[in-house]
C-alpha positions as CSV (number, residue, x, y, z in Angstrom):
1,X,-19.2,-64.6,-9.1
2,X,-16.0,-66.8,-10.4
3,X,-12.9,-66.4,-9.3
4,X,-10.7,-65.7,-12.4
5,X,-7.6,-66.8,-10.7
6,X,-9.3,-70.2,-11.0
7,X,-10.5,-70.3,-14.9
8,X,-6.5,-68.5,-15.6
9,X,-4.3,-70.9,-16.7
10,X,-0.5,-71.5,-17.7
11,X,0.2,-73.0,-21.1
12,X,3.6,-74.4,-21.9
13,X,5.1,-72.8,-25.0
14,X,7.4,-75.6,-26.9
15,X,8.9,-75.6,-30.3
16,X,6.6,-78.7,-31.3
17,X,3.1,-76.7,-30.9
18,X,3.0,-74.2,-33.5
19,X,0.1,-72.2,-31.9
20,X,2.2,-71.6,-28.4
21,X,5.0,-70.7,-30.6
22,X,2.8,-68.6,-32.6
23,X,1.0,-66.8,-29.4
24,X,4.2,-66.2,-27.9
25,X,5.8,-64.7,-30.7
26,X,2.6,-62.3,-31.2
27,X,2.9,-61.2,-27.6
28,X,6.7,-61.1,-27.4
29,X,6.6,-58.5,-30.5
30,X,4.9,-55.9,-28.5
31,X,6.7,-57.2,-25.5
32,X,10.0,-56.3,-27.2
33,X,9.1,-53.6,-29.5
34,X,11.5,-51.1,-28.4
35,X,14.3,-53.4,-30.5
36,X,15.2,-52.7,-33.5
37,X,12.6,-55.7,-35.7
38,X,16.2,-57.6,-36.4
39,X,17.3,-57.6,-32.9
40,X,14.0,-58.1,-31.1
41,X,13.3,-61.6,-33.7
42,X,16.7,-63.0,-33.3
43,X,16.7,-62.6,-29.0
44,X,12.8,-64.1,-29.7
45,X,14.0,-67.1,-31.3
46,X,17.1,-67.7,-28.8
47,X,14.3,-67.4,-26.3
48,X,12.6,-70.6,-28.1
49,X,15.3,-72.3,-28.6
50,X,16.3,-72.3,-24.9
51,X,13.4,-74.0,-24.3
52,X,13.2,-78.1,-23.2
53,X,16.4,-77.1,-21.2
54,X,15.7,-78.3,-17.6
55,X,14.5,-76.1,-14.9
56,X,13.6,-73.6,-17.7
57,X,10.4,-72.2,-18.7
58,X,8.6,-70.5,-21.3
59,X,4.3,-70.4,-20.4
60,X,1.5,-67.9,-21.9
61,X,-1.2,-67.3,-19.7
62,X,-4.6,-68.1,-20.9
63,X,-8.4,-67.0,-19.5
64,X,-11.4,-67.3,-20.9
65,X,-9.8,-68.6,-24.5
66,X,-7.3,-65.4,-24.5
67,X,-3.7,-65.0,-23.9
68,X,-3.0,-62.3,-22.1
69,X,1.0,-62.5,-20.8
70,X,3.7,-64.6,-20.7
71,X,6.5,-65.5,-18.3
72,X,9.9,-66.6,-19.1
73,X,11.7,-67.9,-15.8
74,X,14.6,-70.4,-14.7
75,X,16.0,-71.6,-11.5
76,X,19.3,-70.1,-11.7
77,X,21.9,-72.9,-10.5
78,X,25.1,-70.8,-11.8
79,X,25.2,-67.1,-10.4
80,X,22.4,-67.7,-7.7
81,X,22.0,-71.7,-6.4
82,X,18.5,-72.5,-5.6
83,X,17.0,-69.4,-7.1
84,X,14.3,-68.8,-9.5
85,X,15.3,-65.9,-11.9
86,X,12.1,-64.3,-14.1
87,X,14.2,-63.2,-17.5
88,X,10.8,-62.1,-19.0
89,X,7.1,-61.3,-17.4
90,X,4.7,-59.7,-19.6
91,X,0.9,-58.7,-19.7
92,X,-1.3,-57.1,-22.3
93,X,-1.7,-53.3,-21.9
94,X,-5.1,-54.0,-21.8
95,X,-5.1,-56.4,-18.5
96,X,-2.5,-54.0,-16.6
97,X,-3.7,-53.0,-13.3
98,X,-6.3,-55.5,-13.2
99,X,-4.5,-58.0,-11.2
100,X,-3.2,-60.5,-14.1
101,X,0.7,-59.4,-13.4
102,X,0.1,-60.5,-9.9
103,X,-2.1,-63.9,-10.5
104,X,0.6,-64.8,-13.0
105,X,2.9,-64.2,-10.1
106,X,1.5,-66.4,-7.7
107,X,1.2,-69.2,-10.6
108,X,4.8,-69.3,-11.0
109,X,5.9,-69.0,-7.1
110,X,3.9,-72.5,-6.9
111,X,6.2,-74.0,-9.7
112,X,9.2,-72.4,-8.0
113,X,8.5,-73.3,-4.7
114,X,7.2,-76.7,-5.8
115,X,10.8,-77.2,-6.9
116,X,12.2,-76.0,-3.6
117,X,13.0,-72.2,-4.4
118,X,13.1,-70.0,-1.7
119,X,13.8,-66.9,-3.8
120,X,13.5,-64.9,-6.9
121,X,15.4,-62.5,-8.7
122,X,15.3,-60.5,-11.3
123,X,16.5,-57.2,-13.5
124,X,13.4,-54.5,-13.3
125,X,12.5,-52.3,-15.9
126,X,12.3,-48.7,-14.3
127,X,8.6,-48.9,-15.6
128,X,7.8,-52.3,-13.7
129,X,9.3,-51.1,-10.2
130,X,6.4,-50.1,-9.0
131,X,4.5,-53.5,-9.6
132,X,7.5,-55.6,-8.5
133,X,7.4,-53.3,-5.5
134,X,3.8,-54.1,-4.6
135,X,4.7,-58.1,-4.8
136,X,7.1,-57.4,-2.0
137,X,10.0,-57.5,-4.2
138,X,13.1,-55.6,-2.8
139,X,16.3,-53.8,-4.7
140,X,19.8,-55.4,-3.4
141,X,21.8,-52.7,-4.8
142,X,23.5,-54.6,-8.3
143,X,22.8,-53.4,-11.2
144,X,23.0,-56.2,-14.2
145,X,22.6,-54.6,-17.9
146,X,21.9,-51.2,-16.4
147,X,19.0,-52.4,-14.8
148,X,18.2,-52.9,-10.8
149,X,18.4,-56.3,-9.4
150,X,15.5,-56.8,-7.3
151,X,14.9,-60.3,-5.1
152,X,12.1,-61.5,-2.9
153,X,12.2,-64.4,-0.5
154,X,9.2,-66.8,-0.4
């Protein structure tokens, strides 16, 4: 039997590859479909063109010829030095609770870490607790945009 972790992989989404752009935008629709349809294209497209800014990225993960989530993370130099901040993390309703959420996880602690990270934050959808939970991720009692802060040290 293959490992799947192996065959997943992380594909860079820039504004000069149509078909990331494309795939992202596909995914980020149903990602961010409780916006209104103006609201949810404009913050998509300020998503894009955030990216090629350092330390920032925007990556679609890819098995077996299918994208199945996306991650949208930076290392946070100006409210948290040295940390790596997931703005966005996303999989299919159809690969939840399969263990994608958490293989994409460890995929982007290597890039993190790899870039001397130590920690990750982010603001957790009251849905996603439970998962961020399970990674070992912890609240530290802010709230930022009416939604919990949660870290977790590496």
């Amino acid at each position: 039997m293959t490992d799947p972790e192996k065959k997943a992989e992380l594909i860079s989404v820039t504004n000069d590859c149509p078909d990331t752009v494309s795939t992202f935008l596909s995914l980020a629709r149903d990602h961010f479909s409780d916006l209104p349809p103006n609201e949810r294209e404009k913050f998509m497209q300020s998503i894009l063109a955030r990216q090629g800014e350092p330390d920032r990225w925007l990556l679609l993960l890819e098995y077996r010829d299918e994208y199945i989530g996306f991650v949208h993370m930076k290392i946070n130099d100006d409210e948290r030095p040295g940390w790596g901040f997931i703005l966005e993390f996303y999989i299919v309703p159809n690969k939840r609770r399969l263990g994608w959420g958490r293989r994409l996880f460890n995929l982007i602690v290597k890039i993190l870490q790899a870039r001397d990270v130590d920690h990750i934050w982010l603001w957790s959808d009251p849905d996603a607790e439970p998962f961020w939970y399970s990674l070992g991720f912890r609240e530290t009692g802010e709230i930022k945009n009416g939604l919990k802060v949660m870290a977790i040290s590496l």
